[in-house]
N, CA, C and O of each residue as an XYZ file, in Angstrom:
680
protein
N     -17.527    -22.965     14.298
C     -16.852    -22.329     13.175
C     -17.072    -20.808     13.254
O     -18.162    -20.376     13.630
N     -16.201    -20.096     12.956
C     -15.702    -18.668     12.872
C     -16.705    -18.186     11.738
O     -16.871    -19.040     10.866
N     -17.360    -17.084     11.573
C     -17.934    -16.533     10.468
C     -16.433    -15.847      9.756
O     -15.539    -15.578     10.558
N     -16.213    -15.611      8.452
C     -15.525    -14.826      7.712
C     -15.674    -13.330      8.622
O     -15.058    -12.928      9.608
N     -16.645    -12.798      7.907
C     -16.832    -11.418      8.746
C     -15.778    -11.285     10.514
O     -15.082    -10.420     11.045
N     -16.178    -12.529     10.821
C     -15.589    -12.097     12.192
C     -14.520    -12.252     12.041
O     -13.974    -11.235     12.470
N     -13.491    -13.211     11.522
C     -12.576    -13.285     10.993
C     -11.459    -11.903     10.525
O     -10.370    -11.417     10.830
N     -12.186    -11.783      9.929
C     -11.542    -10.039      9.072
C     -11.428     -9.373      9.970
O     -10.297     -8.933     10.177
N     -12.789     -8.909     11.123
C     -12.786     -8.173     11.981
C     -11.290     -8.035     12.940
O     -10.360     -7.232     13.013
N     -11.679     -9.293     13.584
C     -10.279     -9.985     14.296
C      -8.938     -9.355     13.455
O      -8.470     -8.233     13.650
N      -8.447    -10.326     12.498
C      -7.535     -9.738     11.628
C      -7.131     -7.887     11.504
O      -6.041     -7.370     11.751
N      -8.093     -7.366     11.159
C      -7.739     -6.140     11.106
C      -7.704     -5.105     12.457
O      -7.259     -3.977     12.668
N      -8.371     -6.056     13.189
C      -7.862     -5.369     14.845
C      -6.560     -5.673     15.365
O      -6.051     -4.904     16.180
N      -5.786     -7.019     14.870
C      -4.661     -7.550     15.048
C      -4.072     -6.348     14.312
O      -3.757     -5.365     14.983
N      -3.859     -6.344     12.697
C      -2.880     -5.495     12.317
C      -3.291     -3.981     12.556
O      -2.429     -3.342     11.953
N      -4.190     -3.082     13.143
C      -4.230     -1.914     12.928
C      -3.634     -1.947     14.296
O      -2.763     -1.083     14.387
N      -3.826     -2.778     15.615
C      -3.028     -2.655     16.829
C      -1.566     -2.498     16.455
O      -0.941     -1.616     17.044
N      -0.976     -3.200     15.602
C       0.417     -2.632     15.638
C       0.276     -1.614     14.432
O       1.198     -0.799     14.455
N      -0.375     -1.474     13.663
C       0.213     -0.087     12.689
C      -0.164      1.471     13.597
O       0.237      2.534     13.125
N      -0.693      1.451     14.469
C      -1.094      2.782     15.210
C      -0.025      3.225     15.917
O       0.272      4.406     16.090
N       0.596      2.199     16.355
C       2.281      2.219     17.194
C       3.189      2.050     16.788
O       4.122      2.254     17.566
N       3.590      1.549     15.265
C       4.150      1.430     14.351
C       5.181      3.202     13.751
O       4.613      4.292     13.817
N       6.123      3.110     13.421
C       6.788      4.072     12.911
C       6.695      4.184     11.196
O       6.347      3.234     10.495
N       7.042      5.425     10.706
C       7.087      5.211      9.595
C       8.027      4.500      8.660
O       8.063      4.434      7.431
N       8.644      4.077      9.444
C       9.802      3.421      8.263
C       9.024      1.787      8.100
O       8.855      1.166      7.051
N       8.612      1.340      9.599
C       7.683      0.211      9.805
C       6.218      0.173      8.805
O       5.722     -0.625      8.010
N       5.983      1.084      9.179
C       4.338      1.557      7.744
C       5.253      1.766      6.265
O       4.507      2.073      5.335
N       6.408      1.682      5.957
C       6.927      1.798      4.610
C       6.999      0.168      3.991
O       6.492     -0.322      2.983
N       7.979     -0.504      5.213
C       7.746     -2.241      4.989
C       6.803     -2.995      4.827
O       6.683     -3.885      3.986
N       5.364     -2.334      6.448
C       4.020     -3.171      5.731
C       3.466     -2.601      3.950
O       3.494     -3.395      3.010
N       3.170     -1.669      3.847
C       3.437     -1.343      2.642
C       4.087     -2.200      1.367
O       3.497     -2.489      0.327
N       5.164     -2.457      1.648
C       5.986     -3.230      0.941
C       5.985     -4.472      0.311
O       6.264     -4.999     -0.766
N       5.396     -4.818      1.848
C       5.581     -6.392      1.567
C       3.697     -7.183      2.300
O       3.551     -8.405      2.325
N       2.749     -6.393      2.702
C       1.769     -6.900      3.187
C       1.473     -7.296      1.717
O       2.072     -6.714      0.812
N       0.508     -8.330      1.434
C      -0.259     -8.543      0.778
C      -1.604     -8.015      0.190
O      -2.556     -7.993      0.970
N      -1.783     -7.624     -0.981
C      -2.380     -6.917     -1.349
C      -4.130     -7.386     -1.502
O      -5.029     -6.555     -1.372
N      -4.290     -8.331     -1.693
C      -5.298     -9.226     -1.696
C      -5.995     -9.043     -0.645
O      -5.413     -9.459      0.356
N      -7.162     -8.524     -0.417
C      -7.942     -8.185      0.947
C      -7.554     -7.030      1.745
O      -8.267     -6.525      2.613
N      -6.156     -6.556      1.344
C      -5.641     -5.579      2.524
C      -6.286     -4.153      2.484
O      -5.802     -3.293      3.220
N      -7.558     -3.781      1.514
C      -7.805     -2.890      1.445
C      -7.990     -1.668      2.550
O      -7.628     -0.511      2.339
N      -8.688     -2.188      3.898
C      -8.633     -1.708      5.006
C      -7.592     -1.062      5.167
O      -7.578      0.168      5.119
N      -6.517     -1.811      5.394
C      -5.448     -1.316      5.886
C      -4.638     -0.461      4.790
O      -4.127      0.565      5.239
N      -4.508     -0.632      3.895
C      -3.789      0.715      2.985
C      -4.520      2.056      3.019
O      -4.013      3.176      2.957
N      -5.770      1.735      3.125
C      -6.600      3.124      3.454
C      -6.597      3.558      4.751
O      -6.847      4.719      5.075
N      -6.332      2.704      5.478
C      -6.034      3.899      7.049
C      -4.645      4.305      6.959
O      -4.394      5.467      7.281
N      -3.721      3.573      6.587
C      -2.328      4.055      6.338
C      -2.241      5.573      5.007
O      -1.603      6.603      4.790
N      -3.129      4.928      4.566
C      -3.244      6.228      3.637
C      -4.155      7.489      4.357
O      -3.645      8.608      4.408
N      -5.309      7.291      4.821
C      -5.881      8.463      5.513
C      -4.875      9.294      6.422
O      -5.202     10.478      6.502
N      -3.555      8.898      7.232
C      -2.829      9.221      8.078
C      -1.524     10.120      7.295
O      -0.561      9.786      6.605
N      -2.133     11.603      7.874
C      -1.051     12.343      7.730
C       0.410     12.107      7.570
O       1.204     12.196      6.633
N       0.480     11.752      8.911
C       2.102     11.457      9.287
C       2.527     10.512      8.249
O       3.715     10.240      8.420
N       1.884      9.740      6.964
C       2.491      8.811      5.968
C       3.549      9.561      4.901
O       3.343     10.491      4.122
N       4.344      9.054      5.079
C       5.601      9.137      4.537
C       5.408      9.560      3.066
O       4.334      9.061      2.730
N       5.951     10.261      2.000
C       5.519     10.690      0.886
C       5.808      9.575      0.034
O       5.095      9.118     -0.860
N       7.033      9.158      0.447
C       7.932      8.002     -0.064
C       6.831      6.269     -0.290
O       6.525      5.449     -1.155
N       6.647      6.533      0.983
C       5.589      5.305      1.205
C       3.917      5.223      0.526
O       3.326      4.248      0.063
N       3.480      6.602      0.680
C       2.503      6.844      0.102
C       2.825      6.304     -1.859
O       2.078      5.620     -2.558
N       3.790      6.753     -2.133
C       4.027      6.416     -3.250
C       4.506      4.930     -4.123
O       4.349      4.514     -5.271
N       5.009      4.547     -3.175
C       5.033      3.360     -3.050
C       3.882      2.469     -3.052
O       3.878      1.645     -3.966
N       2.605      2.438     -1.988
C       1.398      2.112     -2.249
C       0.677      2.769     -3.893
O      -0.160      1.991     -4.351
N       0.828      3.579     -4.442
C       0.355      4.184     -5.897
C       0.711      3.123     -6.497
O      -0.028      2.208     -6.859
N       2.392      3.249     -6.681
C       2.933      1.902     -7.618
C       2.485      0.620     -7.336
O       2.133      0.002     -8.341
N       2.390      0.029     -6.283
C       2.174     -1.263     -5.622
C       0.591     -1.827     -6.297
O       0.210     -2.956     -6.606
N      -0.046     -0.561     -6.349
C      -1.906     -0.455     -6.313
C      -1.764     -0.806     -8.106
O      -2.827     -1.120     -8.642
N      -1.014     -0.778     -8.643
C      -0.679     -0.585    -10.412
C      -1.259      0.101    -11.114
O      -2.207     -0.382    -11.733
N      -0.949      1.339    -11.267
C      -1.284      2.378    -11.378
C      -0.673      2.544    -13.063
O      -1.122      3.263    -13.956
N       0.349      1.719    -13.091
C       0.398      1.588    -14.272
C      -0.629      0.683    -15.406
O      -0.558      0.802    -16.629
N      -1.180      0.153    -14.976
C      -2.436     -0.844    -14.814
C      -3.039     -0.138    -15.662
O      -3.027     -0.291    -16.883
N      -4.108      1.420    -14.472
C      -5.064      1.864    -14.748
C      -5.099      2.859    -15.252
O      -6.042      3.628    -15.066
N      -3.930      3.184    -16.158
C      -4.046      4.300    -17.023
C      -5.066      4.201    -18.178
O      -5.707      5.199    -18.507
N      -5.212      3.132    -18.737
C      -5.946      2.515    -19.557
C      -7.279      3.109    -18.960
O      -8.027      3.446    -19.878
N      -7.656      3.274    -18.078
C      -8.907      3.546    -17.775
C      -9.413      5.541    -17.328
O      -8.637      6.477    -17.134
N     -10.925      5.542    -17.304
C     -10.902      7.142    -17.334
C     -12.188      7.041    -16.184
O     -12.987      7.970    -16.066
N     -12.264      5.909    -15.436
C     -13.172      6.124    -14.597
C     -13.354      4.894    -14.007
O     -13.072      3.833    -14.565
N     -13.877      5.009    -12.748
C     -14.073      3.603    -11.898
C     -14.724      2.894    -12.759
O     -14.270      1.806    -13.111
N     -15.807      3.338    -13.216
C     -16.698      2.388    -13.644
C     -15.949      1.301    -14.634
O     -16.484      0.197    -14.738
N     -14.795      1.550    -15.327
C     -14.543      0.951    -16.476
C     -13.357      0.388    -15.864
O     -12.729     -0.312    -16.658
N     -12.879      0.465    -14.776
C     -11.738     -0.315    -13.877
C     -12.516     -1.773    -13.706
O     -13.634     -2.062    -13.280
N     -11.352     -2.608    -14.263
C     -11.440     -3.697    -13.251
C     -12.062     -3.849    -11.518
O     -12.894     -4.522    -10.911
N     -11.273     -2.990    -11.291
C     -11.236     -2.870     -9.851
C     -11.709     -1.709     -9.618
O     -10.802     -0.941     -9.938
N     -12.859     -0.926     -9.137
C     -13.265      0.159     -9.235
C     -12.674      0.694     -7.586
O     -12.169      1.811     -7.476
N     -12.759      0.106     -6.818
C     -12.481      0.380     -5.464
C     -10.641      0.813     -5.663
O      -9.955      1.614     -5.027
N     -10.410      0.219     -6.409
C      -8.315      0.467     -6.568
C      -8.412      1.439     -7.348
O      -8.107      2.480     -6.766
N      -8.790      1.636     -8.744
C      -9.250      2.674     -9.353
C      -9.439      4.208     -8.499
O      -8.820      5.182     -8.929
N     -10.247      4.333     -7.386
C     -10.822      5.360     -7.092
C      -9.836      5.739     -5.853
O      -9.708      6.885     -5.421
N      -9.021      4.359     -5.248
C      -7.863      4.740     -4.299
C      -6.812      5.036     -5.292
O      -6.402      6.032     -4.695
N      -6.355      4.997     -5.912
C      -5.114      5.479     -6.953
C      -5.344      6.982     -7.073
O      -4.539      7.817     -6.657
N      -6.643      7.300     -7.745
C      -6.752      8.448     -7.801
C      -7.028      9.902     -6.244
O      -6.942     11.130     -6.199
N      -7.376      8.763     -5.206
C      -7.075      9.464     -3.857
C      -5.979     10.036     -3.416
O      -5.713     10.985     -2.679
N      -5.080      8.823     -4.363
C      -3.446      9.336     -3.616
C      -2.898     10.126     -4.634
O      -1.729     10.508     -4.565
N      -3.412     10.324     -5.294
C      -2.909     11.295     -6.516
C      -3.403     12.588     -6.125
O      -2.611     13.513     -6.303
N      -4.634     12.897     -5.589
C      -5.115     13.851     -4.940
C      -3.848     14.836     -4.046
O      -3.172     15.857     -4.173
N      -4.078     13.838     -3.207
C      -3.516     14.314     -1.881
C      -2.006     14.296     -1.430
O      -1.397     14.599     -0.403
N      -1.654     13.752     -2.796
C       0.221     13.806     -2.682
C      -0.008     14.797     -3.389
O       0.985     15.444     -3.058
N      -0.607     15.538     -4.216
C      -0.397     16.918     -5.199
C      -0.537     18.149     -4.175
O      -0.049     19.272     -4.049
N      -1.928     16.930     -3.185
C      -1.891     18.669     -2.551
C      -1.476     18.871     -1.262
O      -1.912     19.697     -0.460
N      -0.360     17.837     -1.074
C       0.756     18.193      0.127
C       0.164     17.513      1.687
O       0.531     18.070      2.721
N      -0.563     16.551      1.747
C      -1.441     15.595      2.414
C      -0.385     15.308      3.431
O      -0.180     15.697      4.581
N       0.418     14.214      2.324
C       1.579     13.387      2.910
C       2.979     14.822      3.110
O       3.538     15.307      2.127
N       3.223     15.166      4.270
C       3.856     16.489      4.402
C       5.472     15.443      4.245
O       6.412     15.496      3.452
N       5.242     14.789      5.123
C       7.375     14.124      5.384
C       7.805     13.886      3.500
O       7.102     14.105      2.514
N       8.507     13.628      3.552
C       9.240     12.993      2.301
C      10.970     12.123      3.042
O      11.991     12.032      2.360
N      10.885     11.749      4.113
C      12.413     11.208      4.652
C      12.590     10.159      4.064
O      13.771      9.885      3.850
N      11.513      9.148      3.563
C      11.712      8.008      2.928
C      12.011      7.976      1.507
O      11.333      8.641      0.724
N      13.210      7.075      1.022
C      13.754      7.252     -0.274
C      12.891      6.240     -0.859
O      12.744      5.104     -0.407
N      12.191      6.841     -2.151
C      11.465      5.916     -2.806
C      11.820      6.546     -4.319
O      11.998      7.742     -4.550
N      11.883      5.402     -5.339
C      12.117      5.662     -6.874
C      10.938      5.098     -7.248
O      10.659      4.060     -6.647
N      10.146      5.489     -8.086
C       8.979      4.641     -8.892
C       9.679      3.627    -10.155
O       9.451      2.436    -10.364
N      10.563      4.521    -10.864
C      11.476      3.848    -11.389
C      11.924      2.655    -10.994
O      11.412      1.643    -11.474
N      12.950      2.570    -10.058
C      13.413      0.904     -9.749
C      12.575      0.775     -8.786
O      13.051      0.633     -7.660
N      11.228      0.786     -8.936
C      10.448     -0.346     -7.772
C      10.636     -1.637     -8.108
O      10.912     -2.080     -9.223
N      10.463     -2.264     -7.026
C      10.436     -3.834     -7.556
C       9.057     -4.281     -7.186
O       8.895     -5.472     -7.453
N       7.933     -3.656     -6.613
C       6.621     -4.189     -6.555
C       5.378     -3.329     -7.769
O       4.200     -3.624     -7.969
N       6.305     -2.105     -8.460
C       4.836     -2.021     -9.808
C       5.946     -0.238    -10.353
O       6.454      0.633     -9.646
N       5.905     -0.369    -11.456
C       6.609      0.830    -12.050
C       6.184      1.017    -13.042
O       5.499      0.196    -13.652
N       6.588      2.528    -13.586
C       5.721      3.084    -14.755
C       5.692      2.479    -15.804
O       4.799      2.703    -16.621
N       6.745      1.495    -16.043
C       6.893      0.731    -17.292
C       6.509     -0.343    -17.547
O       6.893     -1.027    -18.495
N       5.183     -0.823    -16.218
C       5.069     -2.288    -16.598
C       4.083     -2.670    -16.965
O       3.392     -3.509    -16.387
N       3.787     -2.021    -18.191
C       2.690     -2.144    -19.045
C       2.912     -1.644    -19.974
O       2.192     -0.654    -20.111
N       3.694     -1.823    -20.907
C       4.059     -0.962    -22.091
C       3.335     -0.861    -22.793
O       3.162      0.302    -23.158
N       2.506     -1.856    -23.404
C       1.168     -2.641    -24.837
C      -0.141     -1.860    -23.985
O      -1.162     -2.041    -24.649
N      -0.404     -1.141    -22.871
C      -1.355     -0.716    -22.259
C      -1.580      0.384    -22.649
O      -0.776      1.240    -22.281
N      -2.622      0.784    -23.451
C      -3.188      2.147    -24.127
C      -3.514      3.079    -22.642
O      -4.293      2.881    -21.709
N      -2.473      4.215    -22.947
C      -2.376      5.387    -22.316
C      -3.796      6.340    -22.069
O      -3.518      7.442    -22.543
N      -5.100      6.367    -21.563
C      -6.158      7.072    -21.937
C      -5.927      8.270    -21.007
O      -5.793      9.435    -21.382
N      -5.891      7.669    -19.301
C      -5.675      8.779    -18.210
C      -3.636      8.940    -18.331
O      -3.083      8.258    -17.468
N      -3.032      9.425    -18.909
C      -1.645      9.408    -17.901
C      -1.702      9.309    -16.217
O      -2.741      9.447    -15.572
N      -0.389      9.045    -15.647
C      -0.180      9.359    -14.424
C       0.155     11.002    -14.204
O       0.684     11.671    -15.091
N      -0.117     11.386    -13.283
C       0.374     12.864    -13.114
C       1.913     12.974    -13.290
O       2.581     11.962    -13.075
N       2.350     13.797    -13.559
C       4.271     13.969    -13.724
C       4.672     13.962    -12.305
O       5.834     13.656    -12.037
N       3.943     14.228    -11.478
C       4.454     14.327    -10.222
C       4.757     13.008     -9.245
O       5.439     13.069     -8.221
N       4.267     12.085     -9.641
C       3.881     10.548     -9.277
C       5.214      9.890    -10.209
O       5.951      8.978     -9.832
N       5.254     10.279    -10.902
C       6.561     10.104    -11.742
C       8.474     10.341    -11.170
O       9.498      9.777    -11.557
N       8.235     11.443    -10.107
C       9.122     11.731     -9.411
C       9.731     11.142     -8.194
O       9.022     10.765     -7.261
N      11.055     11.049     -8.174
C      11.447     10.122     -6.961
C      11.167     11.156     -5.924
O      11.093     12.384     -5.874
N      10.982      9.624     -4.706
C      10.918     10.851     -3.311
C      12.722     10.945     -2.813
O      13.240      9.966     -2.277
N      13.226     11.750     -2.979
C      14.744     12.015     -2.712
C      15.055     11.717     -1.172
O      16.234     11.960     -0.914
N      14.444     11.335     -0.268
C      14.588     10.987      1.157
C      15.556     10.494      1.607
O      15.890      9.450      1.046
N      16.498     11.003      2.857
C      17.668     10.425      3.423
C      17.659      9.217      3.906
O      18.721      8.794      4.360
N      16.461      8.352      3.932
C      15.864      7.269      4.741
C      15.746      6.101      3.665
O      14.791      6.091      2.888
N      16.793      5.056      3.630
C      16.517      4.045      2.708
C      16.222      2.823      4.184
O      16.860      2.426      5.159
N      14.683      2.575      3.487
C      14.372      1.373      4.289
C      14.732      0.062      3.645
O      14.892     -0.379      2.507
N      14.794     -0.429      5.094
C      15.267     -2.058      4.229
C      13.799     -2.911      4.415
O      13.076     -2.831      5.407
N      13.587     -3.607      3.412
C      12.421     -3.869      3.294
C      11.864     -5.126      3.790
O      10.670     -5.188      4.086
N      12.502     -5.949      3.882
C      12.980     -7.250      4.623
C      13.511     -7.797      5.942
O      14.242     -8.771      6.123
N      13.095     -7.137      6.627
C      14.066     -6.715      8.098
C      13.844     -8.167      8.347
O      12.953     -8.806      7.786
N      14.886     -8.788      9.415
C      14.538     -9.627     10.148
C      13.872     -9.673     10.627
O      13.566     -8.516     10.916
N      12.822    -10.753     11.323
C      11.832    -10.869     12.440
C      10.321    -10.235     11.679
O       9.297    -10.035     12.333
N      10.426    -10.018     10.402
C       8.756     -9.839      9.925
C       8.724    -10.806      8.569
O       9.629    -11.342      7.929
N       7.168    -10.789      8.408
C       6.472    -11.773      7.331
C       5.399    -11.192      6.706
O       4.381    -11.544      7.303
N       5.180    -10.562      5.904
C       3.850    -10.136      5.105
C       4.284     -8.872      5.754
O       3.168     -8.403      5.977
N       5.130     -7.980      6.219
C       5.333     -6.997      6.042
C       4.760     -6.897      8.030
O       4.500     -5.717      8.264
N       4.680     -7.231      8.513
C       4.443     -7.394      9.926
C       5.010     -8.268     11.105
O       4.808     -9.481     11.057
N       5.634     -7.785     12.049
C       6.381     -8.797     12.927
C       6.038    -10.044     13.377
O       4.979    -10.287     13.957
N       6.847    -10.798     13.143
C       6.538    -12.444     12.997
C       5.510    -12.196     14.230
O       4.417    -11.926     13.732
N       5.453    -12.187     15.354
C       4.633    -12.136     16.626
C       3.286    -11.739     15.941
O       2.455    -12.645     16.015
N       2.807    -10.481     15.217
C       1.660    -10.178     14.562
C       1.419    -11.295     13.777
O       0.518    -12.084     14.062
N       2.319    -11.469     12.577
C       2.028    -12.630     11.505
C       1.636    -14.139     12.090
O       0.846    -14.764     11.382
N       2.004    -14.658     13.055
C       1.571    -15.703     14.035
C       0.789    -15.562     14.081
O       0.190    -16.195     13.210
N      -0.042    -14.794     14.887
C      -1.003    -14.394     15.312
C      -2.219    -14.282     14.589
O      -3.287    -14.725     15.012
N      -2.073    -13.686     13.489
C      -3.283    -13.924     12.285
C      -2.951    -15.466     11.691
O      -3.947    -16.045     11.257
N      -2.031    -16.000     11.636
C      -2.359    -17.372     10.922
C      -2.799    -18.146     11.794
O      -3.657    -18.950     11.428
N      -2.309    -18.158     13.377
C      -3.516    -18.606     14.028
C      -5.192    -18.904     14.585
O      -5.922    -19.699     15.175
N      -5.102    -17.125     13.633
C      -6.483    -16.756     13.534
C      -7.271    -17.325     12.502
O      -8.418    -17.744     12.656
N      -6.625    -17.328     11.447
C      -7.204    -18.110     10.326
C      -7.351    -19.692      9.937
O      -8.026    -20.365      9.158
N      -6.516    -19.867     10.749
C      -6.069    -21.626     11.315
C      -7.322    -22.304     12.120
O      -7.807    -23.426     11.970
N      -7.683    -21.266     13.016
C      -9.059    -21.268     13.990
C     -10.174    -21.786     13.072
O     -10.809    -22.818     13.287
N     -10.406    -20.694     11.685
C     -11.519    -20.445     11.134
C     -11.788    -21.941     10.469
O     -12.946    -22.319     10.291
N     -10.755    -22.696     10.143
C     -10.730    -24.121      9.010
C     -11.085    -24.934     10.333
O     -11.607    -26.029     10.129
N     -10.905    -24.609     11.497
C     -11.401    -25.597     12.280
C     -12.766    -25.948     12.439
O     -13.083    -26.872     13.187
């Protein structure tokens, strides 16, 4: 039997092998559609990386529910202190021009994975910045669903980890 630990390890050597070679419109879809549950690794190297799309970067903000954690004024009092303290990373560093591209068209407005409004009954303590509020105007509408991927990664990758995890129940 597989330890967990090694498991993950594996896993996140699988997906960071294709996100390093990966394009940005490709890092906009995993984004999109990876699963959020465990993926912490990987939104934070996608997020540490310059070349991330402003569009996409923002997209992960909304995704992270950011509408969520307005309610809150500090990790400590987050649910999630680790999402908490990445929300406020990307708030950082999209203000201060981190994420340089903006080609990717992103609305926070019509997201369909987390938007400013989806928490209405949620007491306002931190706002979001106004700027996080703004669409990224980008000539680049990704399609988010492409053929040939699953969890936001090409079926060949996505195989590949469920085989891995398939291993571990053995």
């Amino acid at each position: 039997m597989t330890s967990d630990n090694d498991i993950e390890t594996r896993a996140w050597n699988l997906v960071h092998a294709y996100l390093a070679d990966a394009s940005p419109a490709a890092w906009h879809v995993f984004a999109a559609r990876s699963n959020y549950d465990g993926n912490k690794q990987a939104l934070r190297w996608l997020l540490d990386q310059p070349k991330l799309d402003r569009g996409t970067a923002l997209l992960i903000y909304w995704y992270l529910g950011a509408a969520w954690h307005v309610q809150f004024t500090s990790a400590e009092q987050a649910l999630s202190p680790e999402t908490f303290t990445l929300l406020r990373l990307i708030e950082e560093r999209y203000a201060a021009g981190f994420y340089e591209a903006g080609n990717i068209w992103f609305d926070p407005h019509t997201s369909e994975g987390g938007r400013p409004d989806d928490y209405p009954k949620v007491p306002v303590v931190r706002p979001v910045p106004a700027i996080m509020l703004e669409p990224v105007n980008g000539s680049e509408f990704v399609e988010l669903d492409p053929a040939g991927f699953d969890e936001g990664v090409p079926l060949s990758v996505a195989v590949a980890l469920y085989a891995l995890f398939e291993e571990s129940e053995d």
